[in-house]
C-alpha positions in Angstrom: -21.9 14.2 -38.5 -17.9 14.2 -37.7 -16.9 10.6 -36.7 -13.1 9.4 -35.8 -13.0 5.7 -36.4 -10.5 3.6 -33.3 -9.0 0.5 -34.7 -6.9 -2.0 -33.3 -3.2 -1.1 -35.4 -2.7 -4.9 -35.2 -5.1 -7.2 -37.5 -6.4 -9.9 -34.8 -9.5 -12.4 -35.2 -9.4 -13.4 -31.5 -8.1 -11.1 -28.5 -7.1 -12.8 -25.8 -6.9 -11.3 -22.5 -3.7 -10.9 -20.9 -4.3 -11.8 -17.1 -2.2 -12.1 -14.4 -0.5 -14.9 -13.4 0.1 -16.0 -9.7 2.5 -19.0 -9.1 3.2 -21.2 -6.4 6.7 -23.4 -6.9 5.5 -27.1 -5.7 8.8 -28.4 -6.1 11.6 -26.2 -4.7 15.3 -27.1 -4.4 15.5 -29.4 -1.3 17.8 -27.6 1.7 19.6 -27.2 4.2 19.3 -30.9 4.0 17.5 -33.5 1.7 14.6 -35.2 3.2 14.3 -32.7 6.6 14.2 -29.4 5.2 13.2 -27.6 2.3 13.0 -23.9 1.0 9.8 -22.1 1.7 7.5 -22.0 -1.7 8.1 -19.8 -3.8 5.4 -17.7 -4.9 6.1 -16.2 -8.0 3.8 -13.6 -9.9 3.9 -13.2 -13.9 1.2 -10.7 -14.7 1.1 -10.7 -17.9 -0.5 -6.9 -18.5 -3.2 -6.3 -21.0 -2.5 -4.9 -24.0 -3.8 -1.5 -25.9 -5.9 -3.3 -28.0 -7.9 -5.3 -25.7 -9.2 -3.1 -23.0 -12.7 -1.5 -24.9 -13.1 2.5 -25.0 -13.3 4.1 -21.9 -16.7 4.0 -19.7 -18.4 7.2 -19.1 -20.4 7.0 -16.2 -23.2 9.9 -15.6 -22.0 12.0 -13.0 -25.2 14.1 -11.3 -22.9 16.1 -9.3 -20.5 17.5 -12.1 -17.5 17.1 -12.8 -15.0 14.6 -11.1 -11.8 15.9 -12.6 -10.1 17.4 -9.3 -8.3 14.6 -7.3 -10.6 14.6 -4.1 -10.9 11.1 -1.9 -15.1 11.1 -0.7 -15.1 7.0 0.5 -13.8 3.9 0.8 -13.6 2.1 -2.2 -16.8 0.0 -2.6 -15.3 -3.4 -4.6 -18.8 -5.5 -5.8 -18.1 -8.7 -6.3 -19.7 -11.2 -8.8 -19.8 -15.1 -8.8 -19.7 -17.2 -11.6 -21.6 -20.8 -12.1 -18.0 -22.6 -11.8 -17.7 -21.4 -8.2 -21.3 -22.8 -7.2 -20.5 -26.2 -9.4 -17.1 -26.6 -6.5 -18.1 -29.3 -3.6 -19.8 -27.0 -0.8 -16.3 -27.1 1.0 -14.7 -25.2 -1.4 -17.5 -22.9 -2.1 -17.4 -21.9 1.4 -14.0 -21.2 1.2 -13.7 -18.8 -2.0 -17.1 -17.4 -1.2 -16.8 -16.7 2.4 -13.0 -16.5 3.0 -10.8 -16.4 0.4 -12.3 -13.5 -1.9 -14.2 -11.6 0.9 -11.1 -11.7 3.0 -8.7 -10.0 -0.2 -11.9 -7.5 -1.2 -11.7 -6.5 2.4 -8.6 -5.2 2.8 -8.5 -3.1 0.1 -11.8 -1.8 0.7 -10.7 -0.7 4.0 -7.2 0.8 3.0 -8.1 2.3 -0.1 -10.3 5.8 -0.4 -11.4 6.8 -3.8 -13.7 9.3 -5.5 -16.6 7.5 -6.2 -18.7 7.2 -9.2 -22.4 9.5 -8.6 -24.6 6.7 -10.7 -24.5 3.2 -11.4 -21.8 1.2 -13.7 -22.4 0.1 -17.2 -20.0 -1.2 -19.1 -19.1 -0.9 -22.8 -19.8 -3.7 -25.4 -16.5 -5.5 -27.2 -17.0 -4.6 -31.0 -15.3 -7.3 -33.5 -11.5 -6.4 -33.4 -12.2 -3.6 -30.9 -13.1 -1.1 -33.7 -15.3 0.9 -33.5 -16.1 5.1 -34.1 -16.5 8.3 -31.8 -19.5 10.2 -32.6 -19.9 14.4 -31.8 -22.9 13.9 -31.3 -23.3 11.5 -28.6 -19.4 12.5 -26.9 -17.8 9.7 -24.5 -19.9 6.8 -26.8 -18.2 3.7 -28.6 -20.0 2.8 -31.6 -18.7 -0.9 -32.7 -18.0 -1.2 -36.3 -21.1 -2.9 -37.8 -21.9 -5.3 -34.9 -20.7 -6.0 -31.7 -19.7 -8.8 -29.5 -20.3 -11.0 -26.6 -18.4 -9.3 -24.3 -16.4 -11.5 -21.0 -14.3 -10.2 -18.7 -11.6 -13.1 -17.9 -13.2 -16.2 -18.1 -17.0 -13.9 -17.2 -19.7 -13.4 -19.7 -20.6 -10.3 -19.2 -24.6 -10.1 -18.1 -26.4 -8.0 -20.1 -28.1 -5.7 -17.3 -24.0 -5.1 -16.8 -23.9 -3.2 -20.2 -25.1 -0.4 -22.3 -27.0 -1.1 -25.1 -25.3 -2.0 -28.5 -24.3 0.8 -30.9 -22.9 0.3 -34.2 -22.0 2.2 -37.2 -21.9 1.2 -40.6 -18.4 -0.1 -42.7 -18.1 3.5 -43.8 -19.5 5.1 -40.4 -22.3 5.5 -41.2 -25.8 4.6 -40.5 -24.8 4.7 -36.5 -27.7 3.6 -33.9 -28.5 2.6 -31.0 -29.5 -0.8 -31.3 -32.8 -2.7 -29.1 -31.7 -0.5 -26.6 -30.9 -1.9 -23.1 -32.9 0.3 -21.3 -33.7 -2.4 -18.4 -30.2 -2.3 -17.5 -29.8 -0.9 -14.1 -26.1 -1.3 -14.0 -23.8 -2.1 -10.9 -25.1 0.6 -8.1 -22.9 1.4 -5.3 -19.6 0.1 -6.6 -16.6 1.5 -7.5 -15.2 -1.2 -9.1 -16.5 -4.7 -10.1 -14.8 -7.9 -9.6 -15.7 -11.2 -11.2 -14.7 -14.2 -10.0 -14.8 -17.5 -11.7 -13.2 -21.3 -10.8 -12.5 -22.7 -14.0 -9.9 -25.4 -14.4 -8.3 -23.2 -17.8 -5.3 -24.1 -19.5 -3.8 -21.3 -18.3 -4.0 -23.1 -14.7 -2.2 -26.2 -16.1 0.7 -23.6 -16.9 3.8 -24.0 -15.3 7.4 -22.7 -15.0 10.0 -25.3 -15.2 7.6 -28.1 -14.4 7.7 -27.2 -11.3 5.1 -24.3 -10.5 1.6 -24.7 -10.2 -1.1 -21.5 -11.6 -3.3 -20.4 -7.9 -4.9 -18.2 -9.3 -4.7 -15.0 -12.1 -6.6 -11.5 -12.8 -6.7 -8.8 -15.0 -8.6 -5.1 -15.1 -10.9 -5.2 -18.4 -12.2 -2.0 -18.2 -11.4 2.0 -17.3 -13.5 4.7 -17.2 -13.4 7.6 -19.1 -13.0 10.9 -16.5 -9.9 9.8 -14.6 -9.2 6.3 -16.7 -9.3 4.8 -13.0 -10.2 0.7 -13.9 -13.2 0.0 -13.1 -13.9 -3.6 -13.6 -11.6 -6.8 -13.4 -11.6 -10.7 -13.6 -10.1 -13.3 -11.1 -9.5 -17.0 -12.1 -9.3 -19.4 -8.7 -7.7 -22.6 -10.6 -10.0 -25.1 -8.5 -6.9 -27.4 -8.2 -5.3 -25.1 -5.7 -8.1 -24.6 -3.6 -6.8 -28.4 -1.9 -2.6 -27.9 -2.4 -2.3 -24.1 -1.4 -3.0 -22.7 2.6 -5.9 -20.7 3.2 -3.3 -17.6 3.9 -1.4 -18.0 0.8 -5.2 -18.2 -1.2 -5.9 -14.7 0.4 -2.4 -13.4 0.1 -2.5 -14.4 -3.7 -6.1 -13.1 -4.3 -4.9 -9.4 -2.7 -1.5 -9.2 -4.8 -3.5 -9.6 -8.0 -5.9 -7.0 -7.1 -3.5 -4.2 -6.7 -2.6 -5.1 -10.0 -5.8 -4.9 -11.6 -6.1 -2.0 -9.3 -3.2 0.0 -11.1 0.3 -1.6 -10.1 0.4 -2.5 -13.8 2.7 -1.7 -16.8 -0.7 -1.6 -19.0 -1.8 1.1 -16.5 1.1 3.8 -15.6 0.8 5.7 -19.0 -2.9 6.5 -17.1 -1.5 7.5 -14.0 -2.7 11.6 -12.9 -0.8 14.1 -10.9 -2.8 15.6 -7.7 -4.8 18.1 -9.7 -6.1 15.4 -11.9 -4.0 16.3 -14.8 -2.6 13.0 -16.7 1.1 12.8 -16.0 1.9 11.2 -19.6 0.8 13.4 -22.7 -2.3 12.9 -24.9 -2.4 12.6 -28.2 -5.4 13.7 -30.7 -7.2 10.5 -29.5 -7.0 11.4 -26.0 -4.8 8.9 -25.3 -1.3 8.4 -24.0 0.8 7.0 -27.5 2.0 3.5 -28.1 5.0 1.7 -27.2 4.7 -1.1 -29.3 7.3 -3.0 -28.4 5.4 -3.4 -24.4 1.8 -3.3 -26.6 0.7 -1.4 -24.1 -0.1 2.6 -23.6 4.0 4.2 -23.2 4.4 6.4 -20.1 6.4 9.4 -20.0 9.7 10.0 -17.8 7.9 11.9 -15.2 6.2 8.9 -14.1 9.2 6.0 -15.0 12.4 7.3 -15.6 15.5 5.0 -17.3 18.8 5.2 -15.7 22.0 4.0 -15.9 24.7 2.9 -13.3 28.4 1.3 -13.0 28.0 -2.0 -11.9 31.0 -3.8 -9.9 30.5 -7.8 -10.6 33.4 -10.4 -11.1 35.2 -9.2 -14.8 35.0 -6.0 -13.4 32.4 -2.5 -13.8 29.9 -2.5 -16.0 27.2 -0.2 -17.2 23.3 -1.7 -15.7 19.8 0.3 -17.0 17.5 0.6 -14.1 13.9 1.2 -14.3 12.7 3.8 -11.5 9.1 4.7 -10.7 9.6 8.2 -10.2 6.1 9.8 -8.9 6.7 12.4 -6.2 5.0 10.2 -3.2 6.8 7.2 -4.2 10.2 9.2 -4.6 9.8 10.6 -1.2 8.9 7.0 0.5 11.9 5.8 -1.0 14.5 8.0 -0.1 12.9 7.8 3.6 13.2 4.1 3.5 17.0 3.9 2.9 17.8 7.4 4.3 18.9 8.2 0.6 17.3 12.0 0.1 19.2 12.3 -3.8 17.6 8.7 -4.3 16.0 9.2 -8.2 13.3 7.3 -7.6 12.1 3.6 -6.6 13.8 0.8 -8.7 11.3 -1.4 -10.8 12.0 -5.3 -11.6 14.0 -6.0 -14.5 14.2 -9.9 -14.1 11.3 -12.4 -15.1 10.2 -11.3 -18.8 6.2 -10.7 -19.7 4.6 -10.5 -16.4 7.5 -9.9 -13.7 9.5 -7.0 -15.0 8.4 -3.4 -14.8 5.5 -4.5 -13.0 6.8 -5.6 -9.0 9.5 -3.7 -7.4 13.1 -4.3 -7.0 13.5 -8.0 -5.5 17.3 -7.2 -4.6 16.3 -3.9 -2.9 13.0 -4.6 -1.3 12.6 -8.3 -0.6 10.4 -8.6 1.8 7.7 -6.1 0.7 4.6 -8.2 -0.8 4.6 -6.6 -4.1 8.0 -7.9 -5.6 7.6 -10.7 -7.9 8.4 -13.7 -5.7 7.3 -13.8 -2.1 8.8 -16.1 0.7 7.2 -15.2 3.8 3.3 -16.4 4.9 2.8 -12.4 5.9 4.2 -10.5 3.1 4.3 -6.6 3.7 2.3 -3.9 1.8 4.6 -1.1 2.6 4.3 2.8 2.1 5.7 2.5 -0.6 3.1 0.4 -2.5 0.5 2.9 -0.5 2.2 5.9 -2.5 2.4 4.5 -5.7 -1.7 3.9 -5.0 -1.9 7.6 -4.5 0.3 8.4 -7.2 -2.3 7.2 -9.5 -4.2 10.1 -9.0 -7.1 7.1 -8.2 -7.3 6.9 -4.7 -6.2 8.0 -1.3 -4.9 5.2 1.1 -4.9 5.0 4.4 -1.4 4.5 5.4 -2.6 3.2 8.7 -3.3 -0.1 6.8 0.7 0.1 5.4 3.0 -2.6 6.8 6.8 -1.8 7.5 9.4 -3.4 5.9 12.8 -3.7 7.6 15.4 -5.1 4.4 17.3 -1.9 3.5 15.8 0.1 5.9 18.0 3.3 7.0 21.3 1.2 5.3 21.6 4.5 2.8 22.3 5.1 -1.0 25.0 2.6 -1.4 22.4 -0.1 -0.8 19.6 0.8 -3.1 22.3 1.2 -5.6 25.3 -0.5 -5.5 25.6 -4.0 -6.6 25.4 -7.0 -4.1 29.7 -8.1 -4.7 30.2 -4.7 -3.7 28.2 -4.1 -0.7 29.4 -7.6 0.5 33.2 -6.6 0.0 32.6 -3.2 2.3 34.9 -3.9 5.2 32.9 -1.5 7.7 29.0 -1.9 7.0 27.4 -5.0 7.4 24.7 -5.3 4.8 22.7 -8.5 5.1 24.2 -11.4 2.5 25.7 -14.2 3.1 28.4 -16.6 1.8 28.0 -19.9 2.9 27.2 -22.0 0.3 24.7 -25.0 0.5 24.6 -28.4 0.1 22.5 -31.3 0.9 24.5 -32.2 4.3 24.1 -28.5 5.9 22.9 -28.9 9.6 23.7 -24.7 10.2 20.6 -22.7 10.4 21.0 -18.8 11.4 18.6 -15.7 11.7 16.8 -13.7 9.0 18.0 -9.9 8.7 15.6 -9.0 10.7 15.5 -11.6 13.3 12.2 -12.8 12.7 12.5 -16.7 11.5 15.1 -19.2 11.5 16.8 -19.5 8.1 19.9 -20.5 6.0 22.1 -18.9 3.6 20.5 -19.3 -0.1 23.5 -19.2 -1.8 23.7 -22.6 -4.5 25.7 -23.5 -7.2 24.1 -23.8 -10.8 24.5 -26.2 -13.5 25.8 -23.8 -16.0 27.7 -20.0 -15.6 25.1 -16.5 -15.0 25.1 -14.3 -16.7 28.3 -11.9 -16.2 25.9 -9.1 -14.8 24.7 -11.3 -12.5 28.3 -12.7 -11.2 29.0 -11.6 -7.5 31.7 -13.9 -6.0 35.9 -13.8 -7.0 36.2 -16.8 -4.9 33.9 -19.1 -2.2 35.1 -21.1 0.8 34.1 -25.4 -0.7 34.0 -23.5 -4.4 36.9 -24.5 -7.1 38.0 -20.9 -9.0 36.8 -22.5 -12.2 33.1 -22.6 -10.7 32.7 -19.9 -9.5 30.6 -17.9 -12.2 27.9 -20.7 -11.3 27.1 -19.4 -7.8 24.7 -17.3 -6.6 21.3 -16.8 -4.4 18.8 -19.4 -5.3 16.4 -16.5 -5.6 16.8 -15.2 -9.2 14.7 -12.0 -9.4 16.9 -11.0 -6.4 20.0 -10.7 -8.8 21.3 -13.9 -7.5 22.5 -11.7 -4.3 22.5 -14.2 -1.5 21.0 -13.8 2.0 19.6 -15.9 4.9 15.9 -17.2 3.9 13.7 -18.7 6.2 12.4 -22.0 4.4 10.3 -24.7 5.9 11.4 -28.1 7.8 9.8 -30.9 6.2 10.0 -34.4 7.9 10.1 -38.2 6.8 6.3 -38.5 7.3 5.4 -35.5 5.1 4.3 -33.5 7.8 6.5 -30.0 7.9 6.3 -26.7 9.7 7.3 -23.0 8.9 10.3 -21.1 10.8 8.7 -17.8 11.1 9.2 -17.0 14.6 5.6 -15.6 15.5 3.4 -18.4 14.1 2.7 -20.2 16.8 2.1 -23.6 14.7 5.5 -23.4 14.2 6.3 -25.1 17.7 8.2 -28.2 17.7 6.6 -30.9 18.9 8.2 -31.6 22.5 10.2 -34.8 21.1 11.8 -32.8 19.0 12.4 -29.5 20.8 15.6 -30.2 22.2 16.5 -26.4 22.1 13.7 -25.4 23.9 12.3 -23.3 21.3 8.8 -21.1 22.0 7.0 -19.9 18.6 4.2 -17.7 18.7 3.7 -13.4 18.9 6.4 -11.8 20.6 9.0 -14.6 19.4 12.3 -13.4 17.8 15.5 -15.2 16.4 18.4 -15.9 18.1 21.8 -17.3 17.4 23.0 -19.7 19.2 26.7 -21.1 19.4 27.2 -24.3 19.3 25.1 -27.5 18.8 22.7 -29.0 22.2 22.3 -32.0 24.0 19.7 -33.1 26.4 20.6 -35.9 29.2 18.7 -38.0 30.9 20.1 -40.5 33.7 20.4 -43.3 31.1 20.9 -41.5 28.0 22.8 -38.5 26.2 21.4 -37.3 22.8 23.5 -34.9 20.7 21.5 -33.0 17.9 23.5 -32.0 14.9 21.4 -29.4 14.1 22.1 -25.9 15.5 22.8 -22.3 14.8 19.6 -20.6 15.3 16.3 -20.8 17.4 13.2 -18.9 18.4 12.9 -17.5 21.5 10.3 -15.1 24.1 12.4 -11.5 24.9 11.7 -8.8 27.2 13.0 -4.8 27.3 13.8 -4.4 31.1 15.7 -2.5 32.9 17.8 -1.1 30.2 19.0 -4.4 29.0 17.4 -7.5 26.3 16.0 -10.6 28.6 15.9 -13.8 27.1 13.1 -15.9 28.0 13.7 -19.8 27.9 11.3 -22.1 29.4 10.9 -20.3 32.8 14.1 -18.9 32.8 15.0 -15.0 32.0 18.5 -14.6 30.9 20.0 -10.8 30.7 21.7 -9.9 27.9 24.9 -7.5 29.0 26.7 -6.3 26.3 26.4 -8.0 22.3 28.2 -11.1 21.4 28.0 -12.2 24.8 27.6 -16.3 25.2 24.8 -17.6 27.6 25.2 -21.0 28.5 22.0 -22.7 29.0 21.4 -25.8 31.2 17.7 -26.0 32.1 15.4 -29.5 33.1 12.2 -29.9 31.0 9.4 -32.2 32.3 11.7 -33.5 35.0 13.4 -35.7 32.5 16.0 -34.2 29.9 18.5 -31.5 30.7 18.8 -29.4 28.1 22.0 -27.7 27.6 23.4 -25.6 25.0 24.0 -21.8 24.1 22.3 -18.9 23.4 24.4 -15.3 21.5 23.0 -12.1 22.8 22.4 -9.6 19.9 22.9 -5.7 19.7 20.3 -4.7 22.4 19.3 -1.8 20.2 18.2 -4.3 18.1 15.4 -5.4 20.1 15.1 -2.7 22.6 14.5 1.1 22.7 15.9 1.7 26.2 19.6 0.1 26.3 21.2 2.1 29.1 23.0 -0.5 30.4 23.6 -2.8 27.7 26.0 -2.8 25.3 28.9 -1.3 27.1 31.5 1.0 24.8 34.7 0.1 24.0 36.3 2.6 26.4 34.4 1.4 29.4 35.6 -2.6 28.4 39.1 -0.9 27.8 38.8 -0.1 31.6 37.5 -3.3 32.9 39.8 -4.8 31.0 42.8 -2.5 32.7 41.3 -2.9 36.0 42.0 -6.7 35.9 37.9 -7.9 35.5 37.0 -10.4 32.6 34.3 -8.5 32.0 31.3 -7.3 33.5 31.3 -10.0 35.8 34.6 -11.1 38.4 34.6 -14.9 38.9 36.9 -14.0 42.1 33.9 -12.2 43.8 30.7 -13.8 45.0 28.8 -10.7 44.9 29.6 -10.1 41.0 28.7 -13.8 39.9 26.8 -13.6 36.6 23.0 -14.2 37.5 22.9 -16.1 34.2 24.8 -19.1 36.0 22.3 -19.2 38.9 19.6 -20.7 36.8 21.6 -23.1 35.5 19.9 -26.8 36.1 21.8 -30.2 36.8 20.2 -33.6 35.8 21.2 -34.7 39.6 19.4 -32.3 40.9 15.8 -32.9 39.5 15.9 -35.4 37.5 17.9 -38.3 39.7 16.7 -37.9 43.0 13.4 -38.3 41.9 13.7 -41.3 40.1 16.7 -43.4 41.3 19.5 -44.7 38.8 18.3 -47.8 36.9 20.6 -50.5 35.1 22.3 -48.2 32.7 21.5 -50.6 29.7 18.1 -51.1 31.1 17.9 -47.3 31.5 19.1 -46.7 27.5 16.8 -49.9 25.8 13.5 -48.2 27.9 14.5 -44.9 26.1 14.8 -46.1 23.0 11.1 -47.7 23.4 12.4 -51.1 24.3 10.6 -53.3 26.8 13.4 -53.9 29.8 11.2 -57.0 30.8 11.7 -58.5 27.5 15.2 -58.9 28.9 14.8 -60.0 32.2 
């Protein structure tokens, strides 16, 4: 009998299992201003990837129809789902929420976006053996026999049931003497599933971990086993620490839960060197064991180049150019979404994370280059974006089939070309003719100045903060910065440090004296202001975009005048009509003429404030697909210009009177002649919630 005997090449008495870590920051730098406003959290991921010595021999699962080598999608990935006794021990509310929201809501969407060719009989999984070492028999081929004994066997915090598992083989010290011990032959196995998910709420010391005291473990995972054909992984663990089931939203539960399964799904450094072109073929070499070799510096499985490929680039930062070593997933799906993405067709490949240590790097994309797609390793948006990208790298697996119907778009970088995906942030920002979407306004704890995202979705504010100590010279993007002394300037840069400390606008979240806050994502309606405090006649909810505006508002009343310090950007209802961009405020539809142009606004709300302030009309092309008559060229201004008009609108003529000014409001008008002018300091004590009788 001809027996090859697997061993771990590290002596351990205990493997632990590397899982994946999924961070919330609880305690973010406080800004644009302390006590208002504070950065949105910060969800940070550190999956920490298994290593080769912990994942037990591939499964072989009996396959009545054949062979399931050729890469061929039959159905929708069927995810079972097992709870453990910590979930039912959680006060019903919570139970509720992880068994009927959270984790069926996260199971869902992959189930729906991912195809895959499905296993033909049930799933048993293999037995740990003591050390994982065990031997490979000729005569039973595909088997694990554990040295001597094996061992209870858990996936994540899960004990494994034993209807779950084959039955227990072992060989003898020399390998010999191998059996099948009390054979399991009860064990039906997990039927219809393709891959199996346990789920436990245990309050493990890995959920009391934290980074910089001042990030709080939601939740972690891990794949613990693969099977043999296609080494697709077919069963994984998720950890809900049950003291985040009361501090974190129900979104960011569901949005953590689904990140951590595409990494137990295959977005994994512990997983590439598996990876399998479209004919099913492994895309990293096998060695005599059938497996890919070992990088043992990673302790995982080491891919080859056509699947990651090492590159390296000159790098412009403050002392000068230096040379930078990227990291590229280079698969031919994921190559070609990439190059569409940024209109970059000699693009090598997609860049990798190279920031975060264990758990961030090499297994997230590019934070710099593709912030606001969901699977970079911090995320700052409730709605994060599981692009085509992500989808490819899926199919790239040789695994599954996606539905790119189910793909989200991201709009950072998009169509911005080659110097953007790679070119360093100082000199993109130092390009005199393309406007690439940084920023340079540095911030401080008085900062009233809010401004647009990139992409005009949410309200936001230049990240850019100085350190207590110099970055690294890599990471070094200003020469100089307007409020900055030259000898401090190596200690600024974005307060987003996986992004390369490039800075840009960030939408964060306003937080007020009474604890209560709110989110400045345009399209979430509980975003509104509360009508006190929407002096800027703001309207969140689906449709909503950003909009600049240009200087700071006021509301009047007859006794009163309130000026709010706090201006720069606000949410507003649009419309594509006519050819032009219409803003909507309260009941009001401005047109937008050309870009840049300045809309004054004076409009009465709840016949008792006039609102007034100012509203900056964007590109239309920005919001609009039909922009025939906006955005006049510079020729056709040139003329207007020569012809003696200030623009598209003659104040001399009646007939060409900007529209915009006919819906502009005057407190006399609606407000005083319905309720006739009081004592003025009558009139300003009732405002302020005073009782004018009290005075009398």
């Amino acid at each position: 009998m001809n027996k090859v005997f697997i061993r771990s090449q590290f002596l351990v008495t205990a493997l632990i299992l590397v899982n994946l870590t999924f961070v919330i920051t609880k305690s973010a730098q406080e800004w644009p201003s302390k006590a208002s406003e504070r950065l949105k959290p910060e969800h940070q991921c550190r999956h920490r990837h298994p290593t080769f010595d912990e994942v037990p021999h591939p499964v072989k699962i009996e396959d009545l129809s054949g062979s399931r080598t050729k890469r061929q999608a039959e159905g929708s990935l069927r995810i079972k789902v097992f709870y453990h006794k910590s979930v039912d021990d959680l006060v019903p509310s919570e139970k509720r929420l992880v068994k009927k929201v959270v984790v069926p809501s996260a199971v869902e969407e992959w189930q729906s976006a991912l195809n895959v060719k499905r296993a033909r009989g049930p799933i048993k999984l293999n037995r740990k053996c003591m050390n994982n070492q065990y031997f490979l028999v000729d005569e039973d081929p595909g088997e694990q026999y554990c040295k001597e004994v094996c061992v209870t066997t858990k996936c994540g915090e899960f004990t494994l049931p034993d209807n779950h598992l084959k039955s227990c083989k072992t060989c003898d010290a020399d390998g010999r003497r191998c059996r099948e011990n009390a054979p399991n032959r009860k064990a039906r196995g997990i039927e219809n599933a393709d891959f199996v998910l346990y789920v436990s709420a245990m309050p493990t010391s890995q959920c009391s971990e934290t980074i910089g005291g001042e990030a709080e473990t939601v939740a972690y995972a891990a794949h613990c086993q693969q099977e043999a054909e296609l080494d697709r992984p077919i069963a994984g663990h998720t950890n809900i620490c049950p003291q985040a089931l009361n501090s974190t939203k129900i979104e960011s539960l569901i949005s953590t839960i689904r990140h951590e399964l595409l990494h137990a799904l295959g977005f994994s450094a512990s997983l590439y060197a598996f990876y399998r072109d479209e004919n099913g073929d492994p895309r990293t070499p096998r060695g005599d064991s059938g497996k890919p070799p070992i990088d043992f510096d990673l302790r995982v499985r080491k891919w080859s180049e056509n699947t990651i490929k090492t590159v390296t680039r000159p790098w412009i930062v403050r002392d000068g150019v230096m040379d930078r070593t990227f990291h590229l997933m280079v698969t031919p799906r994921v190559v070609q979404e990439v190059r569409d993405h940024f209109d970059c067709q000699e693009l090598e490949g997609a860049e990798l994370e190279d920031q975060g240590g264990d758990g961030t790097a090499l297994t997230h994309w590019e934070k710099r280059i593709f912030q606001d797609e969901a699977m970079t390793g911090t995320v700052h948006t409730k709605n994060p974006s599981y692009s085509r990208l992500t989808f490819a790298l899926l199919e790239d697996t040789g695994w599954y089939k996606p539905n790119y119907e189910f793909a989200h778009e991201i709009t950072w970088g998009r169509g911005m070309g080659c110097d953007f995906a790679k070119k360093s942030c100082k000199e993109l920002m130092e390009d005199k003719v393309m406007q690439y979407p940084f920023c340079n306004d540095i911030m401080s704890s008085s900062s009233t100045k809010t401004t647009c995202t990139f992409d005009a979705t949410a309200v936001g504010s230049c990240n850019l903060v100085q350190y207590a100590a110099d970055l690294p010279p890599i990471y070094q993007n200003f020469d100089q910065v307007p409020g900055v002394e030259p000898k401090d300037i190596a200690q600024v840069g974005g307060s987003v440090t996986l992004a390369d400390f490039c800075p840009y606008v960030q939408e964060f979240t306003w937080k007020s004296e009474d604890k209560t806050s709110r989110g400045t994502r345009c399209t979430d309606y509980s975003n509104q202001p509360s009508d006190d405090n929407n002096y800027a006649l703001e309207e969140y909810g689906e449709g909503s975009m950003c909009f600049d505006q240009a200087g700071p508002w006021q509301q009047k009343s007859c006794a009163m005048l309130k000026q709010w310090q706090r201006y720069g950007a606000g949410c507003y209802s649009s419309i594509c009509e006519d050819g032009m961009l219409k803003i909507i405020i309260e009941n009001a539809t401005f047109t937008c003429h050309e870009a840049g142009q300045v809309i004054d606004v004076a409009l009465v709300k709840a016949e008792e404030w006039l609102h007034e302030g100012s509203i900056i009309c964007p590109s239309c092309t920005l919001f609009c697909d039909d922009c025939s008559n906006s955005d006049s060229s510079s020729s056709e201004k040139e003329l207007q210009n020569e012809e003696g008009s200030g623009g598209f609108f003659d104040s001399g003529s009646g007939e060409d009177q900007d529209p915009n000014e006919e819906l502009k409001q005057t407190l006399e008008d609606v407000v005083c002649k319905a309720q006739p002018r009081t004592n003025t300091l009558l009139g300003f004590l009732q405002n302020l919630g005073f009782d004018p009788d009290a005075f009398s």
